[in-house]
N, C-alpha and C positions, 0 to 999 in steps of 0.2 A: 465776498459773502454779503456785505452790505448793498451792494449795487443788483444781489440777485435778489433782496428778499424786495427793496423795492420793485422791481420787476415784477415778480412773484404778488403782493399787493395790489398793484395798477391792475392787473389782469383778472385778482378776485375782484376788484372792483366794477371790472367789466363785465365780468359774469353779474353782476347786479342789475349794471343797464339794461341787459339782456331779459331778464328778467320783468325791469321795467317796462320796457317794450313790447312786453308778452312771447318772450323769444325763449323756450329753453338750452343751458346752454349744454344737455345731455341728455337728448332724446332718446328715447326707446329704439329706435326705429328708424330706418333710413327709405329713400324713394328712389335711390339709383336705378333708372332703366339699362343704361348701359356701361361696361369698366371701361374705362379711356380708352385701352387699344381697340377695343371694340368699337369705338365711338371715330375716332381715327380711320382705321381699314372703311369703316361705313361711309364716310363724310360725305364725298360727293354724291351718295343717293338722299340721305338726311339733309343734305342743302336743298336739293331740288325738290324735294317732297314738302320740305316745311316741316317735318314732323316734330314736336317739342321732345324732346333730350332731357334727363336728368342724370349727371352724375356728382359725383362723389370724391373728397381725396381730401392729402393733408397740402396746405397751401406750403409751396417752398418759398413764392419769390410775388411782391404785389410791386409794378411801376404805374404811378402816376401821369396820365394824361392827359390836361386840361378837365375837363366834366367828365371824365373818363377813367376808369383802371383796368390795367391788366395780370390778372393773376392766376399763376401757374400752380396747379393741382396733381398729388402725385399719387395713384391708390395702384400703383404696382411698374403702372407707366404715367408718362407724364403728359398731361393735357394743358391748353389756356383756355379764360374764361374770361369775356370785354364785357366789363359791367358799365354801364354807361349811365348817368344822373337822371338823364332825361327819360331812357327807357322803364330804371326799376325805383323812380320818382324821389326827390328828396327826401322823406324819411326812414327808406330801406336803404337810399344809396347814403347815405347819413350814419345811420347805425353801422352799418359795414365799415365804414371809416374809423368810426366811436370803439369798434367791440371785435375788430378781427387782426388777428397778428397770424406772421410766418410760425407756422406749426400748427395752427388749429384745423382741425379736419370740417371743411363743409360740404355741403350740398349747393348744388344752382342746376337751376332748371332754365330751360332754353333753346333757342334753335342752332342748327349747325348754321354756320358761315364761312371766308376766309377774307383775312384782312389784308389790304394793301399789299401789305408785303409776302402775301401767298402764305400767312400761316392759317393752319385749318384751328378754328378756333367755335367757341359755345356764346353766342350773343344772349347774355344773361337776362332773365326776365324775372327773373324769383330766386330767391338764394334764404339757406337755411342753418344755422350753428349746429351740427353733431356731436361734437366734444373739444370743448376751449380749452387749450394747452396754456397750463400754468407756469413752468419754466420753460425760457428760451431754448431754439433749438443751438446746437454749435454752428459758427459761420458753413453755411453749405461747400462753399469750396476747399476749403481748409480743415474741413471733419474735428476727427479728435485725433491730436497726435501721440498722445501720453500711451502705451501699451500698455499700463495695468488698468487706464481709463478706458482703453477702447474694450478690452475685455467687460470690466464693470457694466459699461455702455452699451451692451453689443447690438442691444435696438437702437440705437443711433449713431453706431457704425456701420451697423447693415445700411439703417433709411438712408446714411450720407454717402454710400458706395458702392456704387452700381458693380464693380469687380467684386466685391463681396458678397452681394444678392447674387451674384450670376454664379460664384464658388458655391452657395449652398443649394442651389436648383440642380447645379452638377452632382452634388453630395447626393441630394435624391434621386437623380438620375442613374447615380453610380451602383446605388444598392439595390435600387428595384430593375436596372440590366443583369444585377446576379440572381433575384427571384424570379425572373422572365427566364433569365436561361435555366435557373434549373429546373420550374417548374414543366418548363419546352422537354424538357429529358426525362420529365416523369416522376422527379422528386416529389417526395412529401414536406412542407411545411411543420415542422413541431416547434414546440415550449418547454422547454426542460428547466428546473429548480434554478434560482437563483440563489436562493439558502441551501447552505448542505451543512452535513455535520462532519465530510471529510471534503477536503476537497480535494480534484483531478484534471489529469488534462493536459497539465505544464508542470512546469520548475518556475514558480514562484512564492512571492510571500502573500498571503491572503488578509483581506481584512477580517476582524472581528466582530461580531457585535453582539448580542444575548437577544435570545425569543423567551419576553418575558411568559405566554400562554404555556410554556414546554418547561422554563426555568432552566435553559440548559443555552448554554455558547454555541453559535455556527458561525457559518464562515461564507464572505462572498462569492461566488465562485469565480475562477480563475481562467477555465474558457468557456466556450458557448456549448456546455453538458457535455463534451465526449463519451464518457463513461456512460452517459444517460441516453445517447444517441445510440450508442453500441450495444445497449442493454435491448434498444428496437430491433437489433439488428437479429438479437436473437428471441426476439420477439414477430419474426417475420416479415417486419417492412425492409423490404430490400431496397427504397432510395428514401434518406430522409437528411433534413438539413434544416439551420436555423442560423436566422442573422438576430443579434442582440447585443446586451451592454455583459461586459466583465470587467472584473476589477483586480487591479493588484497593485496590494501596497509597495509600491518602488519609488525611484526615484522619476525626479520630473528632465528630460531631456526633449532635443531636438525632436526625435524620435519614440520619445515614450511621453505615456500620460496614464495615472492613474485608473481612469474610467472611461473605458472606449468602445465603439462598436466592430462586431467579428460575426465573421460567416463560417460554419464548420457544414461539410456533410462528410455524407459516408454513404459506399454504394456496395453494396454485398455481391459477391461471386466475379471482382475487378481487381485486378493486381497495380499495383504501381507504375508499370511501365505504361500502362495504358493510360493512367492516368495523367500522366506526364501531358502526353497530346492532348487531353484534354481541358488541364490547366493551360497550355499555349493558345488554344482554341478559344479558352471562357477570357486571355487574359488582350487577347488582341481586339476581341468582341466589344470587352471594355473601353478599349484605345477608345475603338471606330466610332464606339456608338456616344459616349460623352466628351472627346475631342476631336473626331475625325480625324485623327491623325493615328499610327502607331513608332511617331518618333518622338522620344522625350528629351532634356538636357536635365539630367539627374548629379547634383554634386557638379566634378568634373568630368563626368563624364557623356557622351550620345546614345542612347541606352535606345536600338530600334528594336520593337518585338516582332518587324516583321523576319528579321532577318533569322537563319538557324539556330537557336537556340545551344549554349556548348554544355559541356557535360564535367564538371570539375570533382578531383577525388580528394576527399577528406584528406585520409593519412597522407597523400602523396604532395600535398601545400603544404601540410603544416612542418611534415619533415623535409623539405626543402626548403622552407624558412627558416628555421629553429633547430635542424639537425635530429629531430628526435620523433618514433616513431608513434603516435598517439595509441598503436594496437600495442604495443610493446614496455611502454612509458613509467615510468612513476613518479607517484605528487611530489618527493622528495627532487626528483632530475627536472620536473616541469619548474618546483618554486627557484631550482636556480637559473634556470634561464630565462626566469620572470626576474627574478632580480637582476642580472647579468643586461636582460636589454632596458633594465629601468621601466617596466611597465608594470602600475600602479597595481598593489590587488592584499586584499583583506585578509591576515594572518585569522582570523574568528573564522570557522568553521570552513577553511581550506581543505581541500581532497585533491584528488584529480581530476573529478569532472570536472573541478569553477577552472582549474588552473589549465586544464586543455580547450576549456571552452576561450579562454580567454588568448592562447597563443592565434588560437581559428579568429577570432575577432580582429586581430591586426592582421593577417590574410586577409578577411573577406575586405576590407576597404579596399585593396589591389583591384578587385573584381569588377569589373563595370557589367558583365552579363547582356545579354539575359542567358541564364542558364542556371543546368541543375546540380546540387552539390549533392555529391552520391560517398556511401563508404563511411559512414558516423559510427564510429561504435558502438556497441551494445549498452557499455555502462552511460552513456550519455541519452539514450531514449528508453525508458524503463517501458514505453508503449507500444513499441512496434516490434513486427514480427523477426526473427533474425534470418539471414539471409541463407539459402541451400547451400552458395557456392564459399561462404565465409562466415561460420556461423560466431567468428566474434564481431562482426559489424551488420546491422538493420538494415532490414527493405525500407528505405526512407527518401526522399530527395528534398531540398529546400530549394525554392525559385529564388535566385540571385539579380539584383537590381542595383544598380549605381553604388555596389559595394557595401551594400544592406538585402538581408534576409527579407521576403516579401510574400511569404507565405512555404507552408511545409506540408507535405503529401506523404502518408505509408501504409504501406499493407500492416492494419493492425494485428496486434498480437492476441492469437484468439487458443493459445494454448494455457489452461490455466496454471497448471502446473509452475510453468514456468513465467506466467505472471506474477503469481506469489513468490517466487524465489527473487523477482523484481524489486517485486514493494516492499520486500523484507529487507533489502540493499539499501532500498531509498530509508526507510525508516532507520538503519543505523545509520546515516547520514546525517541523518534529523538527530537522533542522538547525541551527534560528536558536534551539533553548532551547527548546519548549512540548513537555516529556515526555509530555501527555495526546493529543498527535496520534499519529492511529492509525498503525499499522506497514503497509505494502508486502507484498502476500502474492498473489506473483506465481501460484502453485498455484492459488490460490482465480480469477484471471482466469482462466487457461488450462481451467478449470473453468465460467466462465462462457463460452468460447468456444466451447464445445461445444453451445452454446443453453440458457438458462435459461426457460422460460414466465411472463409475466407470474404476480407473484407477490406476495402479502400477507405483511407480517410483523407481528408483535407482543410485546411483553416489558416484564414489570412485576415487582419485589419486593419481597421482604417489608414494605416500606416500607407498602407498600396495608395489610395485615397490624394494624402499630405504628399506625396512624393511624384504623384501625378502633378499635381497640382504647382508643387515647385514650392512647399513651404512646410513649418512645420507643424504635429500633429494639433497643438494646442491653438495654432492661425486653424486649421482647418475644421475645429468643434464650432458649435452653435455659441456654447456656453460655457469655456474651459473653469476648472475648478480654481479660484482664487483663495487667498486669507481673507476675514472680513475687514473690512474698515473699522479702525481703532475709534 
């Protein structure tokens, strides 16, 4: 700490010479004609023309060469700039020396060249301070290695890591392929509440917070509006969808994060089956278009989406794992064979949904996929429609990846009646202790009373993203949520 605030010193200090010299060391304003890769692809016409050059960047790396330096500039890509004594005359090539360290962002103005050694480089003729970095940067080659520091840091984990800058150009890549594709299909873009005062969608625990203008508690929401989306549906937009942030209080895992982004649509008078092809169609799209590839190494397993997709059935894994039929089953027969295989699970508001959900969990890791997991029960989707040919298991499928869930598709449930007979389930669940059963959200019936049209839904996040990517959700945020520093 001693040795940074020295640092940290000298370097105010040299914002001072700067000053002295009529130099500011945080202009307004910058003269960049060109960003380096531009500057670069041009070169050879910019040599031969003569034309002066101005760019811009943060210096990574300055070598000394007799009346000479060479330093390299990085404002996305990276350039070199030969300032030479004689050219930009001893009191500018002086001060450069006096007042510029690794990290401070400048400017220099100049002509294209290439030097001896065939690099395409800016023979500097004027150079200008943008903004003078007070603390040192981490050694460039060796970044930050500490993981709760790299998070803290993540602008100087990104500046020090080219795989990191290129994962989050991906990230953008990844979500604006799913607003290109649906928009290509006719979908609508919408915004739906991020405050509610019930919340729907999923089985989980929501955050709290209070709207002090109201004087009353709401809740984060938990997915990206479904209720709100389906309320359009019967509002007459028959293709609409939204990518956004939702939250749920859980725990923090490979696979999970608090606050993350999710794509939900919904497409009126489209069943599920149909929809299946066109989840494989939106999910190879994605391969192609931000890895060129449609083969992954997921987990242990080679997960290709070109290849057919298989079709796996709920009750028929889990009772051929665990002996016992999930349409048939009870919490009492599930909690012993949750104890009986020693797999961990919370005596506080136990049912049969957490405790069937949980035998399907050590199934799905079996699974490498890709494929769809069909035959859920009723009591485990209180949203979706129930099936013609088995009306105690939902029109539903989940897209199966390296033995994790990667998004879920179903003909919603647009009968209200029997909606309400749902939420009224879920609510005594909430009753007996299980905080992940969903809320009562009587507005959202009275909305489906009004007729909703046979309708598709679907929503998957970032998770698809992290998993792509070969890492986990919180590697794959901008900004994952930390404690602060004590």
């Amino acid at each position: 700490m001693a040795l940074l605030e020295t640092v940290r010193a000298e370097r105010i200090a040299k914002i001072a010479r700067l000053k002295e010299a009529g130099m500011s060391a945080y202009p307004s304003q910058a003269n960049r004609s060109h960003p380096v890769a531009l500057f670069l692809n041009a070169h050879a016409k910019l040599e031969a023309d003569g034309i002066p050059v101005t760019l811009a960047g943060r210096v990574l790396s300055m070598r000394e060469h007799g009346g000479s330096l060479f330093v390299d500039i990085f404002d996305g890509a990276r350039g070199q700039c030969y300032l030479q004594r004689d050219k930009l005359g001893e009191p500018l090539y002086a001060l450069f020396g006096e007042t510029v360290d690794v990290g401070d962002i400048i400017e220099c103005t100049g002509t294209a060249f290439t030097t001896k050694r065939g690099m395409l480089s800016l023979n500097v003729s004027g150079w200008r301070m943008l903004a003078k970095s007070i603390r040192p940067l981490p050694d460039e080659w060796y970044g930050i290695k500490d993981e709760d520091e790299r998070y803290r840091k993540r602008y100087l984990d990104i500046l020090l890591s080219k795989d990191l800058s290129d994962r989050f150009r991906r990230r953008s890549l990844f979500w604006n392929t799913w607003r290109s594709y649906l928009l290509g299909q006719g979908f609508v873009e919408v915004e739906t509440p991020v405050l509610e005062t019930a919340t729907g969608g999923a089985d989980a625990r929501p955050f709290v917070t209070h709207h002090n203008a109201l004087d009353m508690d709401v809740y984060l929401r938990i997915s990206a509006g479904e209720l709100w989306q389906k309320r359009l549906m019967v509002a007459g937009l028959p293709k609409v969808f939204e990518i956004g942030r939702i939250f749920r209080n859980e725990g923090m895992s490979h696979e999970h994060a608090q606050d993350y982004t999710q794509v939900e649509f919904y497409e009126a008078f489209k069943g599920y089956e149909a929809g299946m092809d066109m989840i494989v169609d939106i999910y190879r799209t994605l391969a192609d278009t931000v890895y060129g590839t449609q083969r992954f190494s997921i987990k242990e397993f080679t997960v290709d989406l070109g290849a057919s997709w298989e079709r796996y059935g709920y009750g028929a894994l889990v009772k051929g794992e665990f002996g016992v039929d999930p349409l048939e089953t009870t919490a009492e027969e599930v909690r012993d064979v949750l104890a009986r295989r020693a797999i961990p699970f919370d005596e506080k508001g136990f049912n049969l949904e957490r405790g069937v959900d949980l035998l399907w969990k050590q199934v799905r890791k079996t699974l490498g996929g890709p494929g769809f997991l069909t035959g859920v029960p009723v009591y485990l989707e209180p949203l979706a429609k129930r099936s013609s040919g088995d009306p105690r298991v939902v029109e539903r499928f989940q897209v199966i990846l390296g033995g994790s869930e990667m998004g879920k598709g179903f003909n919603e449930l647009n009968d209200p009646l029997d909606q309400v007979d749902r939420f009224r389930h879920q609510q005594a669940l909430r009753e007996a202790g299980d905080a992940e059963a969903q809320m009562n959200d009587a507005s959202f019936v009275e909305a489906l009373e009004y007729g909703m049209p046979p309708t598709f839904g679907f929503g998957v996040s970032e998770r698809l993203f992290s998993v792509f990517e070969g890492v986990s959700v919180r590697e794959a945020q901008l900004f994952p949520l930390l404690r602060p520093k004590e």
